[in-house]
N, CA, C and O atoms as a DFTB+ gen file, in Angstrom:
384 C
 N C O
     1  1       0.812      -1.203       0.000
     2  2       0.000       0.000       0.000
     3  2       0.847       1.256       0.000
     4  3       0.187       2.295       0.036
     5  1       2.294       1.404      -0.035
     6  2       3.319       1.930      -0.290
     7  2       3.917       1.938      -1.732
     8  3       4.285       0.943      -2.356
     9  1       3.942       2.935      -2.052
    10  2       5.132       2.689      -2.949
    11  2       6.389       4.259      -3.079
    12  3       6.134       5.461      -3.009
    13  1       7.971       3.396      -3.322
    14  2       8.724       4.484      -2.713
    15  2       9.852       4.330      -3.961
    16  3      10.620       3.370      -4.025
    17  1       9.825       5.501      -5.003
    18  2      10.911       5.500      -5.838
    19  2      12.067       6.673      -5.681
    20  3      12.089       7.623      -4.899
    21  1      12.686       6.418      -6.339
    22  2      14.107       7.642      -6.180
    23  2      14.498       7.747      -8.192
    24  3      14.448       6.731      -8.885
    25  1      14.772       8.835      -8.651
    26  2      14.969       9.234      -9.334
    27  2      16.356       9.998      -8.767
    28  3      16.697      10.203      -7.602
    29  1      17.166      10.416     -10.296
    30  2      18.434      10.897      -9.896
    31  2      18.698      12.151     -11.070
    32  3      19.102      11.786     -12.174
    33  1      18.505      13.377     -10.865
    34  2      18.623      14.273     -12.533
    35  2      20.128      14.885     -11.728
    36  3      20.294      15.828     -12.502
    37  1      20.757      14.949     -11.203
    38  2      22.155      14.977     -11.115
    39  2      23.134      15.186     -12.293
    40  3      23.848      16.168     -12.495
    41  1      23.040      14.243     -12.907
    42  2      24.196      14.428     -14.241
    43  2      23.153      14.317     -15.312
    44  3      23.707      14.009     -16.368
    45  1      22.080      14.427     -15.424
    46  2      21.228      14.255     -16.344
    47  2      21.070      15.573     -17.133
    48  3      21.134      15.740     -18.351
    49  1      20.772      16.777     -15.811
    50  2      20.421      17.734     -16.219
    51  2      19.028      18.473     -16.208
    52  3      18.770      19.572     -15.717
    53  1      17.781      17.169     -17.198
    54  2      16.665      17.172     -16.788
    55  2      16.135      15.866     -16.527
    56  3      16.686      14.872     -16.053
    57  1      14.773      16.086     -16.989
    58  2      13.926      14.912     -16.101
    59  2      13.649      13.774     -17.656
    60  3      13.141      14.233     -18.679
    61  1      13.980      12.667     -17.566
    62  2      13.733      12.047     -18.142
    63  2      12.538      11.184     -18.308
    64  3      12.240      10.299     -17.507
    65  1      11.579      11.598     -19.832
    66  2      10.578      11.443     -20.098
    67  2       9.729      10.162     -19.419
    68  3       8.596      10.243     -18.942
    69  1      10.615       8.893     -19.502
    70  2      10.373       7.643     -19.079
    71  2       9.684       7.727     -17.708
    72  3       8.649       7.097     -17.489
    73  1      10.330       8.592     -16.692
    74  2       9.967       8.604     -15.162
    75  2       8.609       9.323     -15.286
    76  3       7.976       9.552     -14.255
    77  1       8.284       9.572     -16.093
    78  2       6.467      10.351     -16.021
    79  2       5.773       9.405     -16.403
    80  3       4.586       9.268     -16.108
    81  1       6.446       8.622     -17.121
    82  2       5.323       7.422     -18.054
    83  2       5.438       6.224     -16.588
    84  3       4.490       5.555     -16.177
    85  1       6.672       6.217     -16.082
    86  2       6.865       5.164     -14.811
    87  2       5.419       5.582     -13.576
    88  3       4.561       4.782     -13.201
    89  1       5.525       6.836     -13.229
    90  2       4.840       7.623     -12.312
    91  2       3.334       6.981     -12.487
    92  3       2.665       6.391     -11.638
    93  1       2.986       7.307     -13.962
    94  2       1.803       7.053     -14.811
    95  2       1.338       5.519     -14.718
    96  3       0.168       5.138     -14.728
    97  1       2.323       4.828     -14.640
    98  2       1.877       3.006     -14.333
    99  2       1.879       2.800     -13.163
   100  3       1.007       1.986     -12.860
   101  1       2.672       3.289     -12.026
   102  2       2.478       3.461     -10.655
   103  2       0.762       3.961     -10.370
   104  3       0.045       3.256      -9.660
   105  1       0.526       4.538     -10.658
   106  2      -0.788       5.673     -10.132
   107  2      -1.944       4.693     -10.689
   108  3      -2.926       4.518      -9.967
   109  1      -1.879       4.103     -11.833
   110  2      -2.475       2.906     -12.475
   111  2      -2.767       1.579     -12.190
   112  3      -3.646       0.743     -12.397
   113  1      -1.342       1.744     -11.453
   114  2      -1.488      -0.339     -11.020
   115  2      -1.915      -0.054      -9.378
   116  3      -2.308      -0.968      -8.652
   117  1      -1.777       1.303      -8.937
   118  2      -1.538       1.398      -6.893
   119  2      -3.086       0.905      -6.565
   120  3      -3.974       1.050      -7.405
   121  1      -3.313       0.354      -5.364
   122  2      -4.345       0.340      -4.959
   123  2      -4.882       1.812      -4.434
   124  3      -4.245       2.826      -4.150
   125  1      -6.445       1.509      -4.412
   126  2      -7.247       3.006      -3.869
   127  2      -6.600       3.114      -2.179
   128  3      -6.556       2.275      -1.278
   129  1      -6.170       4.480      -2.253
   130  2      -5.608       4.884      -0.663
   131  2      -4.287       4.701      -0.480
   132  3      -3.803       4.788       0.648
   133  1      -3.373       4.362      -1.814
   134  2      -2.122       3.837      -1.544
   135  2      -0.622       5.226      -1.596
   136  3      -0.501       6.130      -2.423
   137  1      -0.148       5.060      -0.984
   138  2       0.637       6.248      -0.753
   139  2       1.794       6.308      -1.605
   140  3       2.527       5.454      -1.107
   141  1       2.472       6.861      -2.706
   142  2       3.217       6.761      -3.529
   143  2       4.332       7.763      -2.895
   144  3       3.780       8.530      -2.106
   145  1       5.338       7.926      -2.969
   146  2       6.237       8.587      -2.387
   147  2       7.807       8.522      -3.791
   148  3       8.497       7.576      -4.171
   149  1       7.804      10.034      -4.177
   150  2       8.882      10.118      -5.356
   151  2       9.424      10.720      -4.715
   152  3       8.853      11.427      -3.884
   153  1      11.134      10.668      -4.883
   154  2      12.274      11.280      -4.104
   155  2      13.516      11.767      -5.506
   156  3      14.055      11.082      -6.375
   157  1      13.596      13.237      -5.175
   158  2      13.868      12.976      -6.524
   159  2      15.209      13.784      -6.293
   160  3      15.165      14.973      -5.980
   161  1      16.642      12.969      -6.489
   162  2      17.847      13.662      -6.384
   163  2      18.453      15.228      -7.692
   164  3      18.810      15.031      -8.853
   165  1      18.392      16.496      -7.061
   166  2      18.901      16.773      -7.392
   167  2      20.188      17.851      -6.931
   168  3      20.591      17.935      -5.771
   169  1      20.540      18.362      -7.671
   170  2      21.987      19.338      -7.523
   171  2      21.001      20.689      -6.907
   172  3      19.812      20.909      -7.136
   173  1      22.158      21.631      -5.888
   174  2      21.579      23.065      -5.232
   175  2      21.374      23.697      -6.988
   176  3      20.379      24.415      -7.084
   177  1      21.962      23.563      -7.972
   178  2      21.949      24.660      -8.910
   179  2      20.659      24.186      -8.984
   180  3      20.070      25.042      -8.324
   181  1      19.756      23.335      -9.372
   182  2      18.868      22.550     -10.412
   183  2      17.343      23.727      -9.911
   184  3      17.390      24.243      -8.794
   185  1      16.330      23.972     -10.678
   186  2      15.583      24.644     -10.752
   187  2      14.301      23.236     -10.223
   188  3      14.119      22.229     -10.908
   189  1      13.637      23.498      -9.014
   190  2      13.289      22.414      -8.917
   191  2      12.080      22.394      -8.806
   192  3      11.504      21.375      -8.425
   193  1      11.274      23.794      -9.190
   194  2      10.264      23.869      -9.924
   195  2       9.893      23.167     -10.949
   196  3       9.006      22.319     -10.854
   197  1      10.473      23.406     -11.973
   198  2      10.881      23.002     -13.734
   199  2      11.088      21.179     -13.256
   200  3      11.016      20.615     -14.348
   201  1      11.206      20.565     -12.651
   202  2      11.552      19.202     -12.048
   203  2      10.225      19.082     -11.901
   204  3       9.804      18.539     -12.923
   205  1       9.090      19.377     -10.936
   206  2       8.336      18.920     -10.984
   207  2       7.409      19.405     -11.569
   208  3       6.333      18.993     -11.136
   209  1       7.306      20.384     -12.692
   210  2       6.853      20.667     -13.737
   211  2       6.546      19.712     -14.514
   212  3       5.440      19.412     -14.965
   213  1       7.783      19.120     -14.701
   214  2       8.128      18.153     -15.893
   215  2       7.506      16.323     -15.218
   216  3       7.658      15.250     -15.802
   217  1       7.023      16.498     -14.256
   218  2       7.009      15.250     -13.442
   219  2       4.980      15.593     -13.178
   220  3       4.169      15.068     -12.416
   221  1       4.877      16.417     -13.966
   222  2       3.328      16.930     -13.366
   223  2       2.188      15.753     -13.913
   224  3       2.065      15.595     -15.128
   225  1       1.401      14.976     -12.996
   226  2       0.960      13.783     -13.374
   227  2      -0.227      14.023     -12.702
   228  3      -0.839      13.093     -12.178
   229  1      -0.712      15.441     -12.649
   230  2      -2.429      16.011     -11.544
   231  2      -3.437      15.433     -12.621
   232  3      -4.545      15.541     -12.095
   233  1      -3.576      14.890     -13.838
   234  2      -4.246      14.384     -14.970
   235  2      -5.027      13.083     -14.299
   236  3      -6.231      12.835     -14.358
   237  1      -3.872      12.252     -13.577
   238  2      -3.812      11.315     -13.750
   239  2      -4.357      10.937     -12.103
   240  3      -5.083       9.974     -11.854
   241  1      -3.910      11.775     -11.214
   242  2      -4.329      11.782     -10.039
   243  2      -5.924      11.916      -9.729
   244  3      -6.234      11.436      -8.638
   245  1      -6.932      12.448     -10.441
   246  2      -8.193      13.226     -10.598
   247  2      -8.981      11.144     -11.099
   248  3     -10.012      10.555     -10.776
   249  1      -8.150      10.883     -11.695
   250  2      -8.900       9.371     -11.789
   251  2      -8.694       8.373     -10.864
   252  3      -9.302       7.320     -11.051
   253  1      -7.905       8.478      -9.818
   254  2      -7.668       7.680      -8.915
   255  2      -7.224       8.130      -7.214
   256  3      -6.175       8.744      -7.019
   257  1      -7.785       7.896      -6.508
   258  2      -7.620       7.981      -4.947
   259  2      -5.930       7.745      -4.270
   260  3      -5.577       7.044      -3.321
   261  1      -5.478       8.237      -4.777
   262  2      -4.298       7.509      -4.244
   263  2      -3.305       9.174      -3.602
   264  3      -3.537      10.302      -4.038
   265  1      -2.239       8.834      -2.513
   266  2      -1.468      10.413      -2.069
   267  2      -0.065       9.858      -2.535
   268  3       0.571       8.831      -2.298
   269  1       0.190      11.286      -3.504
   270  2       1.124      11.291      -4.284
   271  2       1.898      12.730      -3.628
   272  3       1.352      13.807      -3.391
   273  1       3.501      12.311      -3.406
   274  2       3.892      13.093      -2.587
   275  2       5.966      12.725      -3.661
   276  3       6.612      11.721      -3.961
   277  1       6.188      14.508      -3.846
   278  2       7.259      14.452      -4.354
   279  2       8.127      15.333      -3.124
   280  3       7.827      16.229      -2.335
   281  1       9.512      14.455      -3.472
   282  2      10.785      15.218      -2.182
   283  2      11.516      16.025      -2.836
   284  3      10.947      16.580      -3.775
   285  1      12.653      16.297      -2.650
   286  2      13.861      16.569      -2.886
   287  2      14.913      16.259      -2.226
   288  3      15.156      16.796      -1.145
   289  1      15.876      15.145      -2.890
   290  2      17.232      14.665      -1.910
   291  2      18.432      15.273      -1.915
   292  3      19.178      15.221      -2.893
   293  1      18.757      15.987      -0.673
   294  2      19.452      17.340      -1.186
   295  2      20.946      15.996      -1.043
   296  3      20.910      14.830      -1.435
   297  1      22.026      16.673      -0.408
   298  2      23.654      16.382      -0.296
   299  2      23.373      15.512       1.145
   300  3      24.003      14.470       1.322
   301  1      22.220      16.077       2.346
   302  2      22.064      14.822       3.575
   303  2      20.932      13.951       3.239
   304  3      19.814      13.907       3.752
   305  1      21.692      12.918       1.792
   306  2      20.031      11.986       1.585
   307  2      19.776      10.770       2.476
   308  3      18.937       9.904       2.228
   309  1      20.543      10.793       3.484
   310  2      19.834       9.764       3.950
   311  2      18.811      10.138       5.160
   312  3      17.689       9.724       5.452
   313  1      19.639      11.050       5.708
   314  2      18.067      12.019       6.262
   315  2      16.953      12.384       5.871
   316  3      15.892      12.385       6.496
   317  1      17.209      12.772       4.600
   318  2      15.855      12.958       3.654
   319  2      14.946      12.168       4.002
   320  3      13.947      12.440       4.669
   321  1      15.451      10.544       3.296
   322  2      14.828       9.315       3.046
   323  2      13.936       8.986       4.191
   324  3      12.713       9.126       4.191
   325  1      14.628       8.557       5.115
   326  2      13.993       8.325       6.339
   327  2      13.326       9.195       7.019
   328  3      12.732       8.761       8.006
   329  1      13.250      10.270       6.789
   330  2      12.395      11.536       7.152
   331  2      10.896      10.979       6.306
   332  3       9.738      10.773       6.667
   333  1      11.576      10.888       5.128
   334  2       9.901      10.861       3.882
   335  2       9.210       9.649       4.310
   336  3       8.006       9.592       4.561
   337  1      10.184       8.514       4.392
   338  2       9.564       7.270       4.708
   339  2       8.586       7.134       6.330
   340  3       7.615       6.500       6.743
   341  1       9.390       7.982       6.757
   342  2       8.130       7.947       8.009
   343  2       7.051       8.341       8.063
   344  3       6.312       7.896       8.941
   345  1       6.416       9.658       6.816
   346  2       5.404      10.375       6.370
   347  2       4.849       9.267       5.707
   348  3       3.869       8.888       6.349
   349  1       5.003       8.712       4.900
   350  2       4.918       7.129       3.875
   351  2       4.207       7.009       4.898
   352  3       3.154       7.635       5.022
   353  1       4.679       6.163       5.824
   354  2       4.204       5.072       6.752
   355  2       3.067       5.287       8.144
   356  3       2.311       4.580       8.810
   357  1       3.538       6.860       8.071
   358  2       2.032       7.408       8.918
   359  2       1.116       7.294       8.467
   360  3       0.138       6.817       9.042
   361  1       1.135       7.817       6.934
   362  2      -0.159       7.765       6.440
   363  2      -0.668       6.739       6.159
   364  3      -1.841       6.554       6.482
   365  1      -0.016       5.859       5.542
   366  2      -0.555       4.585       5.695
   367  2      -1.347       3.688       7.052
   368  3      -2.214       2.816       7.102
   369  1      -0.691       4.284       7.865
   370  2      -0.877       3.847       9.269
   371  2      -2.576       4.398       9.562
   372  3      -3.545       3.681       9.812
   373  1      -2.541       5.605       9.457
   374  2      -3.538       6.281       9.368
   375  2      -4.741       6.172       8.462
   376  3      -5.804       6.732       8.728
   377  1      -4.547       5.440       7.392
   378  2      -5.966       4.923       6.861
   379  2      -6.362       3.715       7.766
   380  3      -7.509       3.702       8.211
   381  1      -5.583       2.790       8.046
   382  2      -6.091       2.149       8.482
   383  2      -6.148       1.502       9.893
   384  3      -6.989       0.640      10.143
């Protein structure tokens, strides 16, 4: 009833098309109430608006019940992680 990905635009630059279409089968296959959690590494320069611009999947959200929640993994990611994952797991906790 979780689901928890990491993306990396680091040396990429931008967001690669594939991870919207990934997002898009996630939101598709999740069960109703299921908590999706994207973590998405990038650099202090990176514009991280334009990141989740490019990651914008509210289309797709409007057909299905599910909490869709994007991070940012700065340079302390493992703090991040385990920070997000505990939000993950409340809420989950909390439906049921």
């Amino acid at each position: 009833d979780g689901i928890f990905c990491i993306f990396d635009t680091r040396t990429k630059g931008a967001v690669d098309p594939n991870w919207k279409e990934l997002i898009i089968k996630l939101i598709e296959n999740s069960k109703e109430n299921s908590v999706i959690l994207i973590g998405v590494r990038a650099s202090e320069s990176s514009n991280w608006s334009e990141i989740i611009e490019q990651l914008n999947v509210d289309d797709y959200l409007d057909k299905k019940l599910v909490d869709l929640l994007f991070f940012r993994i700065g340079s302390d990611f493992r703090l991040d992680i385990f920070d997000q994952l505990k939000v993950m797991l409340s809420s989950i906790d909390n439906k049921y």
